[in-house]
Steps between C-alpha positions, in 0.01 A plus 500: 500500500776417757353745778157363461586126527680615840171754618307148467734286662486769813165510511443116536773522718386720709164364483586176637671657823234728554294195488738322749507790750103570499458095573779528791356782668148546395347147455212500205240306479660328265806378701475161646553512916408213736296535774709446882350503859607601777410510894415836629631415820800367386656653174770201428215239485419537104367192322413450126129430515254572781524370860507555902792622661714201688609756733175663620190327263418789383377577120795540262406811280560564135703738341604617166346685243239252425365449880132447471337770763318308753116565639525816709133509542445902467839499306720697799693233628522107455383256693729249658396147542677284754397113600373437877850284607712893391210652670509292810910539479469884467298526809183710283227596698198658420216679644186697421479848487213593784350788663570679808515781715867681499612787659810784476761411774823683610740393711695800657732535824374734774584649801294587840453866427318493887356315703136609710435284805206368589212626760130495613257587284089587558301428177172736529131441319539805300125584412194462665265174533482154547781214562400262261815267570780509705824257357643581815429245723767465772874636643719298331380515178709614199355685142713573258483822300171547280333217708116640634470599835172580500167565324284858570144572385471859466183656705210623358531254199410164527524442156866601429840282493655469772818640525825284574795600726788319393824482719756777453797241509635210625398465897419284804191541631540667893150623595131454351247766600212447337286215327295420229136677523661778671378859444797695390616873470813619261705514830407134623774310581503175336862279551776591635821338306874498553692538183810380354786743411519585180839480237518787279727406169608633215682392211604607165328423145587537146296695264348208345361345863407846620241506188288216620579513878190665727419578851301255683683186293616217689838436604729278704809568705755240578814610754774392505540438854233268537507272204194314363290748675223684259336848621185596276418850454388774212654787305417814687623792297651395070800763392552667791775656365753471173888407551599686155880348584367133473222575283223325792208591668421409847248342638367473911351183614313449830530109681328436826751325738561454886772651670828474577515296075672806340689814547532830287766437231483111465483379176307213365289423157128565380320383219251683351201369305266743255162448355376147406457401117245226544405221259790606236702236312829364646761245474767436693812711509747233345319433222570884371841541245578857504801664333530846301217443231221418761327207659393197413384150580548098395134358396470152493277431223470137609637157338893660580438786295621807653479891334610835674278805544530809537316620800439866666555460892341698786581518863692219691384376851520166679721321227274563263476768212217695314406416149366781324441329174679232282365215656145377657346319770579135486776530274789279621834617578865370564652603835845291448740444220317801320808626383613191327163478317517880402886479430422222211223701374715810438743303308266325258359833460828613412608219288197563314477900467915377323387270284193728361768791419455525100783440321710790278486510147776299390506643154490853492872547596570248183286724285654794587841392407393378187344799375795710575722259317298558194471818547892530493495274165317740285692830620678531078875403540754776504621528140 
C-alpha cells in the first residue's frame, strides 16, 4: 500500500514538471504568450501593440507564436507596406520594366600586336558593263569602309541588278577615272584612294566570352597615350590561339588609324560588342538583388505595397540587364532602397515560417513515465 501511494505521488509529480518544461521550451497552443513588435531595421525598437518605427517609420512587425501571416499574394514572400512620408525619406524610386535592344560587351586590355601603314590604293570595276553611279565625286573626299563606291550594270543584261562596289576600307579619295554612264571592263579603273594604316590587336578572352565572340563584330580601342580618343574597328580572326597556362583564348582585332598614333607593343583597351538581342525585356541594373540563391527584383504593387520576385536574368549591357522571365512589360520596379524593402520582407517571412512551426506533444513524455511507474507497481513483492 505504502509503495503505491508513493508510485502516484511520482507520477503527478513528475507530471507537473514535465508539464512545466514542455510550456518553457515548446509553447502549446494552450499557453498564453503576448504578441510584441519590433522594427526590422532596428531590433531594440519593440513596442507592445502595433506601430511605425520612431527611428526610421518603418512597419513594426509581429512576432511570437501567434503572429497572424500577412497577404503574400502568391504566398512566397510578404508584402511590405510603407506610407509615402517613409517612402519619400527612404529615397524609393520606381520604374517600369521596358523593352530594348542589349548586347554582350567585354572589356579587355590589349596590346598593338603591329602596326601596317598606310598607302595608295586603285579600286577597279571588276566585271563587265555599265557605270550606273559613281559615289566618287571629287579628290578630297573620304568613304569609310563598306560605304558604295560605285554601281555596275553587267552587259548583255539589261534586266539584272546592278552590282555594287563598296570601298575596301577607310580612304581619301586621290584620283577619279571614270563617271557615271561609263562603259566599263573588269580592269577599269574606277578611284584611286589613299588609305589609313591599319592597328592589328590582340587580346586575351575567357572561355565564357570566347563562346559568343565572332569575327566581323564591332569593337573599340582606347590607348592609353591619347586619352578620350575612340578608334572603331572589327574582330578579324576569334581564338586564334589557346593560353592553356591562363586558361584564355586570343582574339586579333583590326582598327583603321593614321600614322605616327601607335607603335608595336603599346598597350591600350578594347571593348568588344556581340550579337544584338532586340526587343527583349530589361530593367535597369540596380534594381537586380543577387546573392547565392539567385536573382531577384522589388515590385511595387502600388499604394506603398512592395513584394520581391524572383526573376531569371540574361545578358547585361548599357546599365541595364536581361529579364528572361519573372516579370513583364510594364511591371514597375524599385531601383533604390531595394534592399531595405527586400530586407523587411525576409524577416516577416521568417518571423512567420517561426511562428507556424507546430508545437511537440507535450504529453507523451508524461505518459511514458507513468506507465512505467505502474508497470513497476504490479511486479509481486519479494517475499
Amino acid at each position: 500500500m505504502r509503495r503505491t501511494t508513493i508510485a502516484i505521488l511520482s507520477v503527478l509529480i513528475l507530471g507537473a514538471a514535465g508539464g512545466l518544461i514542455v510550456g518553457r521550451y515548446w509553447p502549446a497552443s494552450t499557453v498564453p504568450a503576448q504578441t510584441r513588435y519590433v522594427c526590422p531595421m532596428h531590433p531594440a525598437v519593440v513596442k507592445d501593440e502595433p506601430g511605425t518605427c520612431p527611428i526610421c517609420g518603418m512597419a513594426l512587425v509581429s512576432i511570437g507564436h501567434e503572429v497572424a501571416p500577412s497577404a503574400a499574394g502568391d504566398g512566397a514572400t510578404p508584402i511590405v507596406s510603407i506610407s509615402p512620408v517613409v517612402m519619400n525619406n527612404l529615397g524609393v524610386r520606381i520604374v517600369a520594366a521596358t523593352r530594348a535592344t542589349l548586347r554582350r560587351e567585354a572589356i579587355l586590355s590589349a596590346y598593338v600586336q603591329n602596326y601596317a601603314p598606310g598607302g595608295t590604293l586603285t579600286i577597279h570595276a571588276g566585271v563587265s558593263g555599265r557605270i550606273v553611279a559613281l559615289r566618287a565625286e571629287k579628290p578630297g573626299q573620304r568613304l569609310m569602309s563598306g560605304e558604295l563606291v560605285a554601281e555596275v550594270v553587267p552587259a548583255g543584261d539589261a534586266q539584272a541588278a546592278a552590282i555594287r562596289i563598296p570601298m575596301p576600307q577607310d580612304g581619301v579619295i586621290v584620283e577619279v577615272h571614270a563617271k557615271a554612264g561609263d562603259n566599263a571592263l573588269p580592269e577599269t579603273a574606277l578611284v584611286t584612294i589613299q588609305t589609313v594604316g591599319q592597328a592589328f590587336v590582340e587580346a586575351d578572352v575567357f572561355q565564357n566570352q570566347a563562346l559568343w565572340i565572332k569575327a566581323s563584330d564591332p569593337a573599340e580601342l582606347r590607348l592609353r597615350h591619347w586619352p578620350g580618343r575612340v578608334w572603331r574597328g572589327r574582330v578579324e580572326h576569334e581564338g586564334m590561339r589557346a593560353n592553356f597556362q591562363n586558361r584564355t583564348y586570343t582574339v586579333r582585332l583590326v582598327f583603321p588609324m593614321t600614322d605616327g598614333m601607335v607603335m608595336n607593343d603599346m598597350y591600350g583597351e578594347v571593348r568588344l560588342f556581340g550579337e544584338p538581342h532586340r526587343n527583349v525585356l530589361t530593367v535597369p541594373h540596380e534594381a537586380l538583388i543577387r546573392d547565392e540563391h539567385g536573382a531577384r527584383v522589388v515590385l511595387a504593387l502600388g499604394e506603398g505595397r512592395f513584394k520581391p520576385m524572383v526573376v531569371k536574368s540574361g545578358i547585361e549591357s548599357g546599365g541595364r540587364v536581361e529579364i528572361l522571365s519573372g516579370l513583364k512589360e510594364g511591371d514597375s520596379v524599385v531601383v533604390s532602397a531595394q534592399f531595405l524593402l527586400d530586407s523587411e520582407s525576409s524577416l516577416r517571412a521568417e518571423f512567420q515560417r517561426m511562428s507556424a512551426d507546430p508545437a511537440p506533444p507535450a504529453v507523451q513524455p508524461v505518459m511514458g513515465v507513468a506507465e512505467s511507474s505502474h508497470q513497476h507497481d504490479e511486479k509481486p513483492a519479494p517475499r
